[in-house]
C-alpha positions as a printed Julia matrix, in Angstrom:
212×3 Matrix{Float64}:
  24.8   17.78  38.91
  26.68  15.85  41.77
  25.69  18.36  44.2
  22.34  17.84  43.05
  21.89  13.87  42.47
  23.23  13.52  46.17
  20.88  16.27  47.32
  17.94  14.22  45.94
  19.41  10.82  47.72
  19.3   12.35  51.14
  15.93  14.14  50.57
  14.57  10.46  49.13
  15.34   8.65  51.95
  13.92  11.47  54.47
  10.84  11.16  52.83
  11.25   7.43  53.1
  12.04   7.52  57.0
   8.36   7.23  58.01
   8.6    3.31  56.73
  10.86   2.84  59.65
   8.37   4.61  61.87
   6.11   2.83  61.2
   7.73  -0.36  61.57
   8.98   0.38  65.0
   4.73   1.2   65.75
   3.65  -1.35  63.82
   2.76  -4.07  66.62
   0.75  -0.56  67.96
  -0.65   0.81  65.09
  -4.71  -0.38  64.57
  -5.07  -2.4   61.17
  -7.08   0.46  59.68
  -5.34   4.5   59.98
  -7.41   7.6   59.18
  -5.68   9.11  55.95
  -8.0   11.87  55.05
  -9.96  14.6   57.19
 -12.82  17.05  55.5
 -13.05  20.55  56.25
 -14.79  19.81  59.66
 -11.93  18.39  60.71
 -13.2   14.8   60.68
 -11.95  11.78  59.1
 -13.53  10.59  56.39
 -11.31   8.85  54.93
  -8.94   5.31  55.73
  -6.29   2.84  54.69
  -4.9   -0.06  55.36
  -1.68  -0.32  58.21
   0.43  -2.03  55.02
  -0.85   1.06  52.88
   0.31   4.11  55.37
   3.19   2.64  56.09
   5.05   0.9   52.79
   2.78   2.74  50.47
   2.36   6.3   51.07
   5.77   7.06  51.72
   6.75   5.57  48.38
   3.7    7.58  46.6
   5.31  10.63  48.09
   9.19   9.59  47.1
   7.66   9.34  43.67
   6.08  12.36  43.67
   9.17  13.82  44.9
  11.44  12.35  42.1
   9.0   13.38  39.42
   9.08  17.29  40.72
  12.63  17.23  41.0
  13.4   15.35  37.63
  10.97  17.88  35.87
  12.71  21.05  37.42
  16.67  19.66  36.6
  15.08  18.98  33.22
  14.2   22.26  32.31
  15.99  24.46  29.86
  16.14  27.51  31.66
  17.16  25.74  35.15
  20.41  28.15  35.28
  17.75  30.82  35.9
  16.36  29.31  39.01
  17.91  30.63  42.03
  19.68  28.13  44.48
  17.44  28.81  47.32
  13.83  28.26  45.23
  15.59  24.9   44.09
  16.19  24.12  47.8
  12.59  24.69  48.29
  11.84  22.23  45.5
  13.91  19.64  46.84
  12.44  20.09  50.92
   8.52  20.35  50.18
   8.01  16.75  50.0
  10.24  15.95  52.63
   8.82  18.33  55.15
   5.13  17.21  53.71
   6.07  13.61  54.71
   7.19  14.0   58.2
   4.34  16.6   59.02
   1.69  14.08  57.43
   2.83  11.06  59.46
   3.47  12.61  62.08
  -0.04  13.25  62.42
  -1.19  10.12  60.64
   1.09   8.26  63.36
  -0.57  10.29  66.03
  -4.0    9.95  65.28
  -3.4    6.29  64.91
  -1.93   5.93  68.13
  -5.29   7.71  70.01
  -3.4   10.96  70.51
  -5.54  13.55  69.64
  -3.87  15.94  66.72
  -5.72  18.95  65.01
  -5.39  17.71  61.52
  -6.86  21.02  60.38
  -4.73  23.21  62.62
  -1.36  22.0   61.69
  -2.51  21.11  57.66
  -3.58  25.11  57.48
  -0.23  26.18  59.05
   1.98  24.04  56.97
   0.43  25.43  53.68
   0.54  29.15  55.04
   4.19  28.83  55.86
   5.11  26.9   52.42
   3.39  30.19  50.58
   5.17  32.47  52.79
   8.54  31.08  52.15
   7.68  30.16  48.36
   6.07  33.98  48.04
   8.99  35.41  49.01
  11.67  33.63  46.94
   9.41  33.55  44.13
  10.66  36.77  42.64
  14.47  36.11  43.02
  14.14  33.42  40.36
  14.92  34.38  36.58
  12.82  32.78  33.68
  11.77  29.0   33.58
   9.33  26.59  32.76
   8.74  24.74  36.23
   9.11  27.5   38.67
   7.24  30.99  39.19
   4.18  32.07  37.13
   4.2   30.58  33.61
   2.29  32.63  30.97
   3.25  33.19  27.24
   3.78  36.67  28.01
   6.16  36.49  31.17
   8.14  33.82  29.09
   8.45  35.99  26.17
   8.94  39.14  28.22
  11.83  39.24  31.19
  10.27  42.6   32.45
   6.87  41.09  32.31
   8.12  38.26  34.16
  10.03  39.93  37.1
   6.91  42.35  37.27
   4.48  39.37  37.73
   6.37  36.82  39.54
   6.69  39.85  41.82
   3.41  40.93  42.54
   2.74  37.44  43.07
   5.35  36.73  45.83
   3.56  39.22  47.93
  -0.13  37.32  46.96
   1.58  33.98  47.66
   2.71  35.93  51.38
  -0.46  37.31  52.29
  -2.23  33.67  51.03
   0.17  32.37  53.42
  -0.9   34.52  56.37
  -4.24  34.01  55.62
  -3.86  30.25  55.88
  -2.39  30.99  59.19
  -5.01  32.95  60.51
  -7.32  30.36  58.87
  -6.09  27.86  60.84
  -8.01  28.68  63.98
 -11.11  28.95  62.38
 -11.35  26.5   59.73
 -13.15  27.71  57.39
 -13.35  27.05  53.3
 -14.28  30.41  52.35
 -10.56  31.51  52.88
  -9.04  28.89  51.5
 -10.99  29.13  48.17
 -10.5   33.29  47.43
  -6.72  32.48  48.7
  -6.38  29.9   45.53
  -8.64  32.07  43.47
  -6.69  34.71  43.99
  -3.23  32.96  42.91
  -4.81  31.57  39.83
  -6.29  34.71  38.33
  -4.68  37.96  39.95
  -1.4   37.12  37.9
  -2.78  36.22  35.08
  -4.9   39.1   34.45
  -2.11  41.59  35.77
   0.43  39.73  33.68
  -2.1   40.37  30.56
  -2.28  43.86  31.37
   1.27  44.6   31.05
   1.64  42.39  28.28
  -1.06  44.61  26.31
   0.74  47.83  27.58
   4.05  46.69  26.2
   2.43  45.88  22.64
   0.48  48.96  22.87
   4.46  50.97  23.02
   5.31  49.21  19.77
């Protein structure tokens, strides 16, 4: 738990670290920053200087705390390998810098594809997700949570399997998506995760019962 509660400082305060950013930019930064872009690649979307810079960095430590405190608190967490709980603790620290360093950049008039480097930074977090994914035992917080791959170790390895390679290929497919910009990927890439498990998870569930 030491190892762990000073793991969680140092990621906090990365996350944190665009405050000072943007406090060294400040006297540069415009009074209004583009915070959101659509699917064209356009902003549609703005806050206030005092917002980007105090705010949203504190949104995302929060967010961060809450998906760490929910994963330590989990029964099972001796079941969640050491490198998938590194990945919980760097998401939201690698989300932050990427975001305002775009955010930042945008701000400042330099011109940043938004879509580009948003596509690539969810492909690679699949890729590296997909392929721990399956050295991770039984838990409530991480890997594909149905009642029959938490009733069922087999079921759960089998599944959480199969997904890691969905969540790889999703990945690459954000990638490739990423000069193109298009929805329609995106969409059958989250379809996919949401129902492909489930449905193959079911399947072996109804095999199993089917033996007894």
């Amino acid at each position: 738990m030491r190892t762990y509660r000073r793991k969680l400082i140092i990621t906090s305060i990365i996350t944190l670290l665009p405050i000072l950013v943007g406090l060294i930019l400040w006297n540069k930064l415009p009074d209004t920053i583009a915070t959101h872009w659509g699917a064209d690649n356009q902003a549609n979307g703005w806050s206030s200087k005092e917002m980007v810079v105090f705010g949203m960095p504190a949104l995302l430590t929060f967010f961060h705390l809450i998906a760490v405190g929910v994963t330590m608190a989990d029964p099972k967490r001796k079941n969640i390998s050491k490198k998938m709980m590194n990945i919980v603790f760097g998401i939201v620290p690698v989300v932050s810098w990427v975001v305002f360093a775009s955010v930042y950049a945008t701000a400042l008039g330099i011109s940043v594809n938004i879509g580009l480097i948003g596509n690539i930074l969810v492909g690679i977090l699949f890729i590296v997700i997909g392929y721990f994914m399956p050295k991770s035992g039984q838990s409530y917080t991480v890997g594909i949570k149905l009642p029959w791959t938490l009733n069922d170790e087999e079921n759960w390895n089998r599944t959480n399997r199969v997904s890691g390679y969905l969540f790889m290929i999703c990945g690459i497919v954000f990638i490739v998506n990423a000069f193109f910009l298009s929805i329609v990927p995106m969409i059958i890439s989250v379809l996919m995760l949401l129902i492909i498990p489930m449905i193959y998870s079911y399947i072996i569930y109804q095999k199993s019962k089917s033996k007894k």
